[in-house]
MDAnalysis code that builds the backbone (N, CA, C; Angstrom):
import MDAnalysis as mda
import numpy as np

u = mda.Universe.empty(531, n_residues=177, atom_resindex=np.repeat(np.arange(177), 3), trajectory=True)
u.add_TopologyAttr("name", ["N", "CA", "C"] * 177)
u.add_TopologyAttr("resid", np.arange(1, 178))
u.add_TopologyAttr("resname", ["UNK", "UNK", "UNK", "UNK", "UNK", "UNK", "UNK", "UNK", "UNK", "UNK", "UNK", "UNK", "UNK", "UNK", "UNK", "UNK", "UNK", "UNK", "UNK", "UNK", "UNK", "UNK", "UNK", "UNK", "UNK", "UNK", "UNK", "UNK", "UNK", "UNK", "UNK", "UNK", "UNK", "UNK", "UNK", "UNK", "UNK", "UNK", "UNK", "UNK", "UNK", "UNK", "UNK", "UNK", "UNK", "UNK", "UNK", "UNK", "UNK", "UNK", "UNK", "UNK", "UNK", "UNK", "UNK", "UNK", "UNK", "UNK", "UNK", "UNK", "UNK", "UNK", "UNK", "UNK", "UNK", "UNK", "UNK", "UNK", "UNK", "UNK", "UNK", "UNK", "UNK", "UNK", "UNK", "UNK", "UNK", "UNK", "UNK", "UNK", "UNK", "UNK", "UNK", "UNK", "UNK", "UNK", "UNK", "UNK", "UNK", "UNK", "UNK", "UNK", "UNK", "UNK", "UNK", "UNK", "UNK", "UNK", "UNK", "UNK", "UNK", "UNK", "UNK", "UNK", "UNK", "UNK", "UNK", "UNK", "UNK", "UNK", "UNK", "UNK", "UNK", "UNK", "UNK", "UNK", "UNK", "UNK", "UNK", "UNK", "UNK", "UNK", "UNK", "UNK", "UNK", "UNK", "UNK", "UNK", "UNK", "UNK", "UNK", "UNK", "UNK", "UNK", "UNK", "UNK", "UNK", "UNK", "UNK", "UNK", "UNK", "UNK", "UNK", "UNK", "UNK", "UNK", "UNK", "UNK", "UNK", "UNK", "UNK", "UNK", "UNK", "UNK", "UNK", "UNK", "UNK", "UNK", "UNK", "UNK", "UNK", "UNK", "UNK", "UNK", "UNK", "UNK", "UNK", "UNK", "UNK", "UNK", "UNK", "UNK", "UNK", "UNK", "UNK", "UNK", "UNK"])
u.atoms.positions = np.array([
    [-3.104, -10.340, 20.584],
    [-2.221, -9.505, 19.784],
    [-0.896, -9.322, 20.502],
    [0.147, -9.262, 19.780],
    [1.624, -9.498, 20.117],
    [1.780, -7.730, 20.284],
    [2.722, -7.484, 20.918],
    [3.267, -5.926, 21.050],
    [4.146, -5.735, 20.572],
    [4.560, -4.127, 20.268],
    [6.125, -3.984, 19.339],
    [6.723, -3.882, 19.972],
    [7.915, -4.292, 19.374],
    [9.262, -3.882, 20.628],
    [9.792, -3.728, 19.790],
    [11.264, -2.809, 20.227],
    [12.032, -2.476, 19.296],
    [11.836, -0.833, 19.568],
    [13.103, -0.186, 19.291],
    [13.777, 1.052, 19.838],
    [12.462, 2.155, 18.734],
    [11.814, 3.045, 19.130],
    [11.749, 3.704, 18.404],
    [10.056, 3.612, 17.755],
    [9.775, 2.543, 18.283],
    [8.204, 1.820, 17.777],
    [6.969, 2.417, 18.233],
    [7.224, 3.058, 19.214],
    [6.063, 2.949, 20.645],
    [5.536, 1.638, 21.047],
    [4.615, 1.962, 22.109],
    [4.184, 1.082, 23.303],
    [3.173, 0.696, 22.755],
    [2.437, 0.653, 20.972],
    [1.087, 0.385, 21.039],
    [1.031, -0.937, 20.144],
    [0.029, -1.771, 20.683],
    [0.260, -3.566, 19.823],
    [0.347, -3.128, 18.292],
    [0.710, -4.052, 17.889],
    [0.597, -4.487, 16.510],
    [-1.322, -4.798, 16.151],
    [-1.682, -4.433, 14.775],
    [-2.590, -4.451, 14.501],
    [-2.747, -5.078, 12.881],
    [-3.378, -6.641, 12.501],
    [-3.654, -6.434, 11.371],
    [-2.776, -7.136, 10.526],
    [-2.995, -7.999, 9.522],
    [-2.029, -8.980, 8.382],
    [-1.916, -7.739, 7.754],
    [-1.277, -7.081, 6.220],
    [-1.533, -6.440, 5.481],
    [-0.736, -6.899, 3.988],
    [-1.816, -6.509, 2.868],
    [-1.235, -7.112, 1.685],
    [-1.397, -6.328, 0.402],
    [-1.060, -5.840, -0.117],
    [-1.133, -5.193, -1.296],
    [-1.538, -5.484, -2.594],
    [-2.508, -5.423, -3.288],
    [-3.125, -6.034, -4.803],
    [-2.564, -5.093, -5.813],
    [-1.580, -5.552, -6.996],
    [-1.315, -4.420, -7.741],
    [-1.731, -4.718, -9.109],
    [-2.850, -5.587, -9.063],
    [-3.812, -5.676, -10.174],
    [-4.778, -4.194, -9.663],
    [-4.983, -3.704, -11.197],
    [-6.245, -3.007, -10.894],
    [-7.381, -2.938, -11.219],
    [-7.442, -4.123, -12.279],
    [-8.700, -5.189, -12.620],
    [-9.370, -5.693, -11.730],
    [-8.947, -6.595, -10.797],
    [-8.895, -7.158, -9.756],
    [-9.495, -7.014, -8.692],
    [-10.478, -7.446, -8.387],
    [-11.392, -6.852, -6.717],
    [-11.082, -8.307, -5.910],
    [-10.972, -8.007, -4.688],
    [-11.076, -9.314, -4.075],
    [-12.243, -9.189, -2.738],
    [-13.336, -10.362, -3.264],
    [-14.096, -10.503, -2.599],
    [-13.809, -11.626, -1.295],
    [-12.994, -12.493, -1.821],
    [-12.806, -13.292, -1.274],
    [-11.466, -12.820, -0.457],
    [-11.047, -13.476, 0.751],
    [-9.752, -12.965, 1.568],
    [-8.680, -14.077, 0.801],
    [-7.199, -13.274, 0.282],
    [-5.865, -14.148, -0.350],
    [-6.173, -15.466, 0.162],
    [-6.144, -15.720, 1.326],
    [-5.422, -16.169, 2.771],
    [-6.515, -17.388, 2.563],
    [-7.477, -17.221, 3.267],
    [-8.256, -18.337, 3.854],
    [-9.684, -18.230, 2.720],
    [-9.718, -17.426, 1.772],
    [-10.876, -17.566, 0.867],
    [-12.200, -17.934, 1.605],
    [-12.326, -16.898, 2.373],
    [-13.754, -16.447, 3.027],
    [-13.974, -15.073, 2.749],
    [-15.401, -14.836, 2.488],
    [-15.814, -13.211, 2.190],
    [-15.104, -12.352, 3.176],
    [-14.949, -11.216, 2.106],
    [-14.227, -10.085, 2.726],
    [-15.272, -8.925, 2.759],
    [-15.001, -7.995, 4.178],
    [-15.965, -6.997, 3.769],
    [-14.879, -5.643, 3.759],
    [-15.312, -4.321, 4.171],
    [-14.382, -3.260, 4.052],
    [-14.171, -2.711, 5.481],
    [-13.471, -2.112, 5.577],
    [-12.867, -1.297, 6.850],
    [-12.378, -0.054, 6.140],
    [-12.304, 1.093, 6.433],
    [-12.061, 2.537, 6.330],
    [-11.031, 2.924, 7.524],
    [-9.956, 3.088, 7.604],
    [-9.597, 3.301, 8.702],
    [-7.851, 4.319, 7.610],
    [-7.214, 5.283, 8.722],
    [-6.248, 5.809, 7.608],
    [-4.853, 5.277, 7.904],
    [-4.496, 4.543, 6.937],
    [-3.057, 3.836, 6.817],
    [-1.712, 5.601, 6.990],
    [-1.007, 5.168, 7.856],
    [0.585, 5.869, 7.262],
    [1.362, 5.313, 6.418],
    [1.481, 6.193, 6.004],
    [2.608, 6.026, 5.022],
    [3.773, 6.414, 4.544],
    [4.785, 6.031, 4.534],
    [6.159, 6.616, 4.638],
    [6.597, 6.772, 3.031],
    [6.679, 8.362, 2.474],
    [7.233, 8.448, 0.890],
    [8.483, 9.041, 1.516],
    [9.758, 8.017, 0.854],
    [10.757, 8.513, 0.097],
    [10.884, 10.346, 0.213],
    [11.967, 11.085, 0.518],
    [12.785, 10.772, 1.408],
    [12.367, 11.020, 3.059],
    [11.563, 12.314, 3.726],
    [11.234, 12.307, 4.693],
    [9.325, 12.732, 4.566],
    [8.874, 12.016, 3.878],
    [7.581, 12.538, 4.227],
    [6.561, 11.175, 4.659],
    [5.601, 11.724, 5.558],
    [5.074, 10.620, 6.019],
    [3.895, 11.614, 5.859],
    [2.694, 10.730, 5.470],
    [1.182, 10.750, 4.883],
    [0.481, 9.937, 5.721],
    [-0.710, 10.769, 5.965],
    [-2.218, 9.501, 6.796],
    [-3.059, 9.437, 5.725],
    [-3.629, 8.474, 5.172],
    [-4.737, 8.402, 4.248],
    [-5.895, 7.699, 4.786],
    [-6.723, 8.014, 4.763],
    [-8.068, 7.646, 5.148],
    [-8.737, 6.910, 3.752],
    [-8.656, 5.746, 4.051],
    [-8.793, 4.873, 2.686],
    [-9.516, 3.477, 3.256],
    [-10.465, 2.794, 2.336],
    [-11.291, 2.136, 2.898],
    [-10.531, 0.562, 2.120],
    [-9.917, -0.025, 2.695],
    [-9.430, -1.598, 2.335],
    [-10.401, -2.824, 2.618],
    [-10.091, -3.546, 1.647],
    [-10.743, -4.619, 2.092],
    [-10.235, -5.530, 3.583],
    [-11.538, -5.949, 3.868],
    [-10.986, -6.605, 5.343],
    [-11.405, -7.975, 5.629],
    [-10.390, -9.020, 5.774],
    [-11.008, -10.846, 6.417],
    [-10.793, -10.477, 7.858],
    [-12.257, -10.570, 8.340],
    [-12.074, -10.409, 10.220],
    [-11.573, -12.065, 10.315],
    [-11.654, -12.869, 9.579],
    [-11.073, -14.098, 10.206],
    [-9.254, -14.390, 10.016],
    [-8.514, -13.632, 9.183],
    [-7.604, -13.298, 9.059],
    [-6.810, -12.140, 9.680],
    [-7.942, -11.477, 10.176],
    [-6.907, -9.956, 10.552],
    [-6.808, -9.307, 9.516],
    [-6.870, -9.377, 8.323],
    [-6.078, -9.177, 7.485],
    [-6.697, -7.658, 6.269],
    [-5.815, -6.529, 6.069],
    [-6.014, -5.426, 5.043],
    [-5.848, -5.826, 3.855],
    [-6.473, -5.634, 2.614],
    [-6.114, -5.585, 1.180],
    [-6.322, -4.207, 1.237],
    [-5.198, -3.717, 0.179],
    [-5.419, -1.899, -0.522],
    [-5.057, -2.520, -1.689],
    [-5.351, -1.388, -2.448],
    [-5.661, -1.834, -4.382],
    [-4.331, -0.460, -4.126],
    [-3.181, -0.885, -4.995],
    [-1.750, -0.358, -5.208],
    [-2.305, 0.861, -6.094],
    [-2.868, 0.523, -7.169],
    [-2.993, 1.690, -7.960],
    [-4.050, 2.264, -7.512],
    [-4.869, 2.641, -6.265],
    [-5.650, 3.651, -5.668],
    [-4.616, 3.962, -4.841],
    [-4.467, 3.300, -4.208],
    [-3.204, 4.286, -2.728],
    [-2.636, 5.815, -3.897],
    [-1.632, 4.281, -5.065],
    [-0.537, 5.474, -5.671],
    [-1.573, 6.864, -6.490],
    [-2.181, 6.453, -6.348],
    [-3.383, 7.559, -7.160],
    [-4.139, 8.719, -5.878],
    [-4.402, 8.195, -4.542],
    [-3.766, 9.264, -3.699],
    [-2.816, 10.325, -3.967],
    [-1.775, 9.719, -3.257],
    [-0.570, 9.708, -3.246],
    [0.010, 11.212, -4.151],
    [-0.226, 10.620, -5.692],
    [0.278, 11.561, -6.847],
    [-1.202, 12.817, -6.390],
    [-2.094, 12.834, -6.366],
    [-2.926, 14.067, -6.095],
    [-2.449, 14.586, -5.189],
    [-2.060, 14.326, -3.875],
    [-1.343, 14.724, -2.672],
    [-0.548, 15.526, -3.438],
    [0.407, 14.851, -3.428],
    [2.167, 15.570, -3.916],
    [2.045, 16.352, -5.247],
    [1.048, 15.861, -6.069],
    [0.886, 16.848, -7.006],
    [0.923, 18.341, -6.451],
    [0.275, 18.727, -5.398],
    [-0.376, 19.777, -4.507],
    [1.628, 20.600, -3.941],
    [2.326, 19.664, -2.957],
    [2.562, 19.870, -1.955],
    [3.704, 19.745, -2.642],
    [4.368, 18.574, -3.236],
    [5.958, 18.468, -3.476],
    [5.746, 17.485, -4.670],
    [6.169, 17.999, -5.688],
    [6.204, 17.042, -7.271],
    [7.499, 16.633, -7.338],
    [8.216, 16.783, -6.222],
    [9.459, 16.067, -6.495],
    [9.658, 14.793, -6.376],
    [8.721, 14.394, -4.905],
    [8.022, 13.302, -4.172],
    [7.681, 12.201, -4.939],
    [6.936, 12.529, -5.827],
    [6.411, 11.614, -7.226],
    [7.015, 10.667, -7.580],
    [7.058, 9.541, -7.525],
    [7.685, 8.064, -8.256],
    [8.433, 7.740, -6.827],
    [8.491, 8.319, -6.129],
    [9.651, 7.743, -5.087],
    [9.009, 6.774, -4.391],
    [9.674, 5.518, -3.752],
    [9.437, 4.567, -2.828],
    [8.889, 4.572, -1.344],
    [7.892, 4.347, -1.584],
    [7.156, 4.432, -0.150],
    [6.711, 3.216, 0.591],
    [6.289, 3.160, 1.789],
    [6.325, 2.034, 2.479],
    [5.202, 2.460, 3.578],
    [4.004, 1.444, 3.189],
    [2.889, 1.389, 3.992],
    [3.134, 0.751, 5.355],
    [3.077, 1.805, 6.407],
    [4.129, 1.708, 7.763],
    [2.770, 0.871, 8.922],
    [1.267, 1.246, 8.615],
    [0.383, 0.919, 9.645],
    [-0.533, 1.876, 9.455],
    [-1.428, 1.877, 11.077],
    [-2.808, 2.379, 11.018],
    [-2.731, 3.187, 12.074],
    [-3.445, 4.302, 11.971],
    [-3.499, 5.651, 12.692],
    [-5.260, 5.359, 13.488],
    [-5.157, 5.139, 15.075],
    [-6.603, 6.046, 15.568],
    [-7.378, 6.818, 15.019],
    [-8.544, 6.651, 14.755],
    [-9.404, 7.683, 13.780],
    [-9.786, 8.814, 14.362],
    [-9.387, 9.202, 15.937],
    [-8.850, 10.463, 16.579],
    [-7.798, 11.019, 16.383],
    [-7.132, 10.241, 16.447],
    [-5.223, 11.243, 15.797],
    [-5.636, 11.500, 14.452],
    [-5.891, 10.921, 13.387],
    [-6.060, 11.069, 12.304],
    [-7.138, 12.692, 11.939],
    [-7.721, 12.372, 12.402],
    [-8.655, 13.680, 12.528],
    [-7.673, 15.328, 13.439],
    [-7.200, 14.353, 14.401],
    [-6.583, 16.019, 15.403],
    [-5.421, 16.113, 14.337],
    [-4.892, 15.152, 13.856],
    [-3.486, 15.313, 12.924],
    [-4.085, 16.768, 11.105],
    [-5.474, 16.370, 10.823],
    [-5.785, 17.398, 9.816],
    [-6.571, 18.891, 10.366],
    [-6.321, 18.549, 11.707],
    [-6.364, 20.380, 12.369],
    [-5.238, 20.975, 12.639],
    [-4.489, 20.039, 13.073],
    [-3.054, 20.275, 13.638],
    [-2.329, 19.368, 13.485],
    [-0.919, 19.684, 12.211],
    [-0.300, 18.818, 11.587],
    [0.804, 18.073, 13.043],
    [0.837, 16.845, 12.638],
    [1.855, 16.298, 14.399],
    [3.204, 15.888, 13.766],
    [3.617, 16.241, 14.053],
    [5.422, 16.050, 14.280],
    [5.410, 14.308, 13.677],
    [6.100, 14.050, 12.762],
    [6.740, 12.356, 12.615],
    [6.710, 11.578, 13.674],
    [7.877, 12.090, 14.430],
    [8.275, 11.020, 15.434],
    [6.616, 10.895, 16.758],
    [6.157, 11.662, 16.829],
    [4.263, 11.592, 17.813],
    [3.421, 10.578, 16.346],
    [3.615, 11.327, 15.342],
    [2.811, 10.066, 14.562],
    [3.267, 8.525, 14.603],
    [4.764, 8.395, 14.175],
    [5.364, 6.742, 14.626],
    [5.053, 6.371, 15.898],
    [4.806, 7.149, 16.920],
    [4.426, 7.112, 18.082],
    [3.022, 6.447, 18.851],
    [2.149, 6.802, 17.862],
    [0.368, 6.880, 17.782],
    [0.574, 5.824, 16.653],
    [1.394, 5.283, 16.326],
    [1.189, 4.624, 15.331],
    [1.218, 3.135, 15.420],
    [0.182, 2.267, 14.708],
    [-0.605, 0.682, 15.158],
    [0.748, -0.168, 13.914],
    [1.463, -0.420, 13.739],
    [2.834, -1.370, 12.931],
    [1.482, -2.352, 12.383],
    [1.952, -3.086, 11.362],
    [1.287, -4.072, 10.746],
    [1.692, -5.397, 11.594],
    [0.996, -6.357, 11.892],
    [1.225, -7.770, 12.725],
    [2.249, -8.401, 11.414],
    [1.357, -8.392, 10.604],
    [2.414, -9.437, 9.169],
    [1.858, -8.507, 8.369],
    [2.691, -7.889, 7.209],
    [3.130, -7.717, 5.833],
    [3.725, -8.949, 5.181],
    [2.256, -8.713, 3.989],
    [2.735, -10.194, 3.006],
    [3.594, -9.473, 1.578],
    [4.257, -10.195, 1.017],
    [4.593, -9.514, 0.009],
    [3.131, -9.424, -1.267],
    [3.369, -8.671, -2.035],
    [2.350, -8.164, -2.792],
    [1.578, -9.195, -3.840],
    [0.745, -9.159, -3.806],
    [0.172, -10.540, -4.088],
    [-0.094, -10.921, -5.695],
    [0.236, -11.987, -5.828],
    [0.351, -12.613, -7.367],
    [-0.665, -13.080, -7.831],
    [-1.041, -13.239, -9.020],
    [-2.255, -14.224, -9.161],
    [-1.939, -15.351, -10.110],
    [-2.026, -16.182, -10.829],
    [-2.210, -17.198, -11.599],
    [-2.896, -17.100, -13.102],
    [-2.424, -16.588, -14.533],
    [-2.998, -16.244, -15.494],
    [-3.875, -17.905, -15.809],
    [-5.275, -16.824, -15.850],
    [-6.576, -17.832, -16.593],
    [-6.589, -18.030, -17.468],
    [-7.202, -19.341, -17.618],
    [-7.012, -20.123, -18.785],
    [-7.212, -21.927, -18.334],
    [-7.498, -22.537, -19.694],
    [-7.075, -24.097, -19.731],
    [-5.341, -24.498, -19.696],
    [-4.838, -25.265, -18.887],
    [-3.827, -25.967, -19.293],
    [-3.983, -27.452, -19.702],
    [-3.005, -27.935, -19.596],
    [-2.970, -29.171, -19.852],
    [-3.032, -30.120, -18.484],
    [-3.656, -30.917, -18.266],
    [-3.384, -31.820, -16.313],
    [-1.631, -31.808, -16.469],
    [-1.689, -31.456, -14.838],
    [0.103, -31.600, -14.604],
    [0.859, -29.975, -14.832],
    [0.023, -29.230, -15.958],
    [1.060, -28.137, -15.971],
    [0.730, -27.027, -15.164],
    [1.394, -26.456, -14.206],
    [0.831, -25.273, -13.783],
    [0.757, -23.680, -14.657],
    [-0.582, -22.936, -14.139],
    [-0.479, -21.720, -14.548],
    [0.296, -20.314, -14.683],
    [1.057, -20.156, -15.856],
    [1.915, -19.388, -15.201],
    [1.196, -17.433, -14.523],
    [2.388, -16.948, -13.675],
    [2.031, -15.913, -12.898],
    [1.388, -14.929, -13.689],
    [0.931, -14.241, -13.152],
    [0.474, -12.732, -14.125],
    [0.894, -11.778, -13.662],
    [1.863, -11.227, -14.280],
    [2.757, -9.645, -14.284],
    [1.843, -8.707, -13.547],
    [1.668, -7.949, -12.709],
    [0.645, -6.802, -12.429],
    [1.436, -5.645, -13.392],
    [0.640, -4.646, -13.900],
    [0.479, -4.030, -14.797],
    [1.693, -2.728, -14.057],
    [2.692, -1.935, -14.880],
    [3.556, -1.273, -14.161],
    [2.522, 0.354, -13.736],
    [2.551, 0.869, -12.918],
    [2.338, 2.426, -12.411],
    [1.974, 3.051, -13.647],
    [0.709, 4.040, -13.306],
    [0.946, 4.645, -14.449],
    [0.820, 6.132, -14.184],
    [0.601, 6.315, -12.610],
    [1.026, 7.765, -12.307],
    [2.439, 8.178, -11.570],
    [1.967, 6.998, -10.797],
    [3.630, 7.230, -9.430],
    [4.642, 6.722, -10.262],
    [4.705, 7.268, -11.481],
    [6.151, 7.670, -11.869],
    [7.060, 8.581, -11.585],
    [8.284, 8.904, -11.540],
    [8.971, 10.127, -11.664],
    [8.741, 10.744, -13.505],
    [8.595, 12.171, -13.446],
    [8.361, 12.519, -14.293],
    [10.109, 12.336, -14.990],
    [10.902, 12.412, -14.778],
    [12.452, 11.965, -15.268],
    [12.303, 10.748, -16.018],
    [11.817, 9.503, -15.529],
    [11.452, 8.476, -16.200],
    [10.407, 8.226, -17.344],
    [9.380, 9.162, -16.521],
    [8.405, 8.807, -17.631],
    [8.486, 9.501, -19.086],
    [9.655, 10.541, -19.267],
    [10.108, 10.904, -20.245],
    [10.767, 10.428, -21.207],
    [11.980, 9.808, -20.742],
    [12.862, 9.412, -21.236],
    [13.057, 8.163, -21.668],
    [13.271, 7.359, -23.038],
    [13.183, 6.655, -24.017],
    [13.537, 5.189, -23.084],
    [12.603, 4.171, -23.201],
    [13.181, 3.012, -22.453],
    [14.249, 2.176, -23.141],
    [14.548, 1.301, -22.578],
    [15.530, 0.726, -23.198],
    [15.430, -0.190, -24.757],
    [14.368, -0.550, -25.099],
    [14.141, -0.945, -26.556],
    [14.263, 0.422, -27.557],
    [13.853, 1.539, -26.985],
    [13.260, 2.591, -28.054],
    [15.185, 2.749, -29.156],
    [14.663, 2.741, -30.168],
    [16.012, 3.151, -30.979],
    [16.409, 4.617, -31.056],
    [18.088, 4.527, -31.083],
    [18.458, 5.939, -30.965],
    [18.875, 5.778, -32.129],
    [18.511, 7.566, -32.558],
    [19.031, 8.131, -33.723],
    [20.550, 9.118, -33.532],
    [21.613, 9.076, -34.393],
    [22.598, 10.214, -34.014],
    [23.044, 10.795, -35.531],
])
């Protein structure tokens, strides 16, 4: 395992491929990567929401020990996430967050007796080795030999919206005056 460097990181290696599924149909038994069985790991990801809040979730991802590699299902995290902030700050809601790494399952625990300061959590905190971008799949079906399958859209949010958006008329809807 390679170490972080870089101002601000801490002193602790890198840990872990990580990839995001934002199907929520979708289970993956198999690993993206090298398509060997995957089993699970439980361990609690940080997470950085838009504008200063950072979250530990104790969430169980799928895991290829021959890859290194995390899957989280997008619409469970964001389904966290909105119960959290539902609680604490509904302003929080729809904003952009960024799955930062993996927390010791000792900090994680001393962190829900005694909340720790940001900069001690980035601190205690394991960076991802590789972040893949979020993973696509291939819509099923017959083609024709020669043509490829085209992509399949993952389905948009249907909690981690901002409630501002999820109000207000999208751009097809017709206006009346």
């Amino acid at each position: 395992m390679s170490t972080t460097g870089g101002p601000g990181s801490g002193e602790l290696p890198t840990r872990y491929g990580f990839i995001m599924n934002p199907y929520p149909e979708m289970r993956l038994a198999n690993c993206p990567i090298c398509n060997r069985k995957t089993g699970q790991r439980k361990l609690p990801l940080l997470i950085h929401v838009e504008p200063k809040q950072l979250v530990a979730l104790n969430y169980t991802c799928r895991y290829c020990r021959h890859c290194d590699l995390l899957v989280a299902h997008k619409h469970e995290i964001e389904h966290l996430l909105y119960g959290l902030f539902l609680e604490l700050d509904s302003g929080a809601i729809g904003n952009d967050y960024l799955v930062y790494g993996t927390l010791e399952k000792a900090h994680w625990r001393e962190s829900t007796k005694r909340p720790m300061p940001p900069a001690e959590a980035l601190k205690r905190a394991f960076r991802f080795e590789t972040c893949y971008e979020e993973l696509r799949c291939t819509q099923a079906g017959w083609y024709p030999r020669g043509q490829k399958p085209p992509m399949m859209e993952p389905p948009p949010s249907r909690e981690w919206v901002r409630a501002d958006r999820r109000s207000s008329p999208g751009p097809d809807a017709e206006r009346t005056s």
